[in-house]
C-alpha positions in Angstrom: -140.8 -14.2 140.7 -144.4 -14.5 141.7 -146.8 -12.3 141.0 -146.9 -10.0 144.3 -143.3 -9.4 143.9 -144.0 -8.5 140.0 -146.7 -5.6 141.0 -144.0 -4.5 144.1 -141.9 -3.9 141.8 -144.0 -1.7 139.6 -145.5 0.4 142.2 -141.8 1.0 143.4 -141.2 2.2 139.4 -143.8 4.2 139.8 -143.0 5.9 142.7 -139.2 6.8 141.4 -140.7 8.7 138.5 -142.3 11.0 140.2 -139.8 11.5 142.8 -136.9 12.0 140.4 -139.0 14.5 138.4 -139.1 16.3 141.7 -135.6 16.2 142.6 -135.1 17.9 139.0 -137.7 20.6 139.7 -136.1 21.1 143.2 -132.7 21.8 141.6 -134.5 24.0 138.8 -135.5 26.2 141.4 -132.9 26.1 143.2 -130.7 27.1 140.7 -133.0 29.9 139.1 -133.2 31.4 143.0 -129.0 31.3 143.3 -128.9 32.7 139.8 -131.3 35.4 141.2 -129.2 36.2 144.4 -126.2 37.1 142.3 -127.7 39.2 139.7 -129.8 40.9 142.4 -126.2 41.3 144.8 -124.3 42.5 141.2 -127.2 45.4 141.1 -126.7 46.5 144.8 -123.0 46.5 144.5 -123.3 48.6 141.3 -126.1 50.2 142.7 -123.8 51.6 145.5 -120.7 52.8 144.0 -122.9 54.7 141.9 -124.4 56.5 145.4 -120.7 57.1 146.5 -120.2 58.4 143.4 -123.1 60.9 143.6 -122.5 61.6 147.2 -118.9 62.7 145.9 -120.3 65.1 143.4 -123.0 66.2 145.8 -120.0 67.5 148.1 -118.4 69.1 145.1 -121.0 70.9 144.6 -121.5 72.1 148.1 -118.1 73.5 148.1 -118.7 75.1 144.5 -121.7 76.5 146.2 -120.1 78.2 149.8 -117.3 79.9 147.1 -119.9 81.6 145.1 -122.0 82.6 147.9 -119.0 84.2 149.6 -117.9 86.2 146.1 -121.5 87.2 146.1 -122.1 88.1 149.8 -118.4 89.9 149.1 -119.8 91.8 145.6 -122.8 92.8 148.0 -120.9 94.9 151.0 -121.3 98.1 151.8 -117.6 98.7 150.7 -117.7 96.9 147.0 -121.2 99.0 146.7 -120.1 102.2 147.3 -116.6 101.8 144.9 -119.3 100.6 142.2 -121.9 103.5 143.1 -119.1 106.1 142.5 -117.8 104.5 139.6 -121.1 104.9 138.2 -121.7 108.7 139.4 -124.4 107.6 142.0 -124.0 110.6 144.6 -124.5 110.2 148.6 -127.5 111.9 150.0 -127.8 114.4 152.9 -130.7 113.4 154.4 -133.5 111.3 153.8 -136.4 113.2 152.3 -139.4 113.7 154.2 -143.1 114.4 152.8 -143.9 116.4 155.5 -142.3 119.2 154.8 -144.4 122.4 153.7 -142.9 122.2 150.4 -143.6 119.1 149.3 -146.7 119.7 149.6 -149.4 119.0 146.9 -151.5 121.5 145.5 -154.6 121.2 145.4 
């Protein structure tokens, strides 16, 4: 081997090093980005049977909340408050009273 061959030959070692060290930092990355997709797709998946969950509980509790409004718009009418106005000795009214009537009047 002569001498230009010799220096070819080292120059082409050279080269290699380099190269293969980026090969290894390619597949580094490459590997720390897929390991990244599937923890990241894990979360969402997770991530969303937890909002199907709450979206469950949410209509639950919209149902809970129609019955309760209905038992208290049915504790409120006019039928259920005069049983419970009677029961406690309330007593119904003639008229409504008026100021202006001579005998109401202040004196002075």
């Amino acid at each position: 081997m002569n001498y230009h061959q010799r220096s070819h030959r080292r120059v082409q070692q050279k080269k290699s090093i380099p190269m293969i060290f980026f090969k290894i930092g390619a597949a580094i990355v490459i590997l720390v980005f897929a390991i990244g997709n599937i923890t990241v797709f894990a979360k969402s998946v997770q991530l969303s049977d937890n909002i199907v969950t709450l979206e469950t509980d949410i209509q639950k509790v919209k149902k809970e909340n129609v019955e309760l409004e209905k038992k208290l718009y049915s504790q409120n009418s006019m039928e259920n408050l005069e049983i419970m106005a009677k029961q406690l000795g309330f007593l119904k009214q003639a008229g409504p009273i008026s100021l202006d009537d001579q005998h109401y009047a202040l004196a002075r």
